[in-house]
C-alpha positions in Angstrom: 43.6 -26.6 -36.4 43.7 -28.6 -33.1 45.8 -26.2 -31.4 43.8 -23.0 -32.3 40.5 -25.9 -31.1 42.6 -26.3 -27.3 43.4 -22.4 -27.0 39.6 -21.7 -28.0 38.7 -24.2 -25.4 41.4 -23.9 -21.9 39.5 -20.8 -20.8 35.5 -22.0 -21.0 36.7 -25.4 -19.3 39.2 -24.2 -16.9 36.3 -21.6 -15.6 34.4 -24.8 -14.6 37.4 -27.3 -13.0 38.6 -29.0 -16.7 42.1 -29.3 -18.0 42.5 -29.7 -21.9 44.7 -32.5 -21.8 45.0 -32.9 -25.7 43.1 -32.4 -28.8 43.4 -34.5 -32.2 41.5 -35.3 -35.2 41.4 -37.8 -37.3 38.8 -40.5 -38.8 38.2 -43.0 -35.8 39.3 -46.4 -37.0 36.3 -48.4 -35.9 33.7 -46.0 -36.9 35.7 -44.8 -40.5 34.3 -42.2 -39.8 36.3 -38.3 -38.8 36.3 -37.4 -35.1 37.6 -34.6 -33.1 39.1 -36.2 -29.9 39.4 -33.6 -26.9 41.4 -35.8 -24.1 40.2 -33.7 -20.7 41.2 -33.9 -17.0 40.8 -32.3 -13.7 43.2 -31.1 -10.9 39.9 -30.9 -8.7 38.8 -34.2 -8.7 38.5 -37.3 -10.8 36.7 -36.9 -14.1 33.4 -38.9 -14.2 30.9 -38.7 -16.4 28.7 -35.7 -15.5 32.3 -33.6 -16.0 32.7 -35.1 -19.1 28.4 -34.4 -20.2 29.1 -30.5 -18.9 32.8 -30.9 -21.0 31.1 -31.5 -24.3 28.4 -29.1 -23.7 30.9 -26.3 -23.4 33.0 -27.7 -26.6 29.8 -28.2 -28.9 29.2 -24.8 -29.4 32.9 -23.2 -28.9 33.7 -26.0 -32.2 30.7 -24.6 -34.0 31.3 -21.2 -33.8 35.2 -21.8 -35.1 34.1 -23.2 -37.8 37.5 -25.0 -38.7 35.9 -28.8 -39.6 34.0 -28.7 -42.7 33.7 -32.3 -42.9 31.2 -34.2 -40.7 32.7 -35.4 -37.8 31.9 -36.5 -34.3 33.0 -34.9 -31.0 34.6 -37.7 -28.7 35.3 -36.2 -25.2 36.6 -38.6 -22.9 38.8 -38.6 -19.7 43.0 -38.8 -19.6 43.8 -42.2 -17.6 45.1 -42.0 -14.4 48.9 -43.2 -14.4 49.6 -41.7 -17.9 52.1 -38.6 -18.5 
């Protein structure tokens, strides 16, 4: 499921400047409660937060219309930190 989620997704985002670094899910341990993570970056320039708000506005819908989750879950989209590989 999270690989077909990342292929669905590297085309939208690359069009606007965002690398897919990773997608996962699982049920956030804080929270308990599911959450797709999608882990993005940018060759461009450095991921702040209006990349990340345009990021999950171009997920949301791509997520939706796969229809692979039928559980509730939330969509975490946050930046890869600089120094990891």
């Amino acid at each position: 499921m999270e690989e077909q989620i990342k292929n669905a997704l590297i085309g939208p985002l690359m069009s606007e400047g965002i690398v897919v670094d990773e997608v996962s899910y699982g049920v956030d341990p804080e929270e308990k409660v599911n959450t797709l993570y999608v882990v993005i970056d940018s060759f461009e320039k450095e991921v702040d937060i209006e990349m990340v708000v345009k990021a999950t506005k171009i997920i949301n819908p791509i997520v939706d219309e796969l229809d692979l989750i039928k559980d509730e879950y939330t969509l975490d989209v946050s930046s890869k930190e600089k120094g990891e590989n």
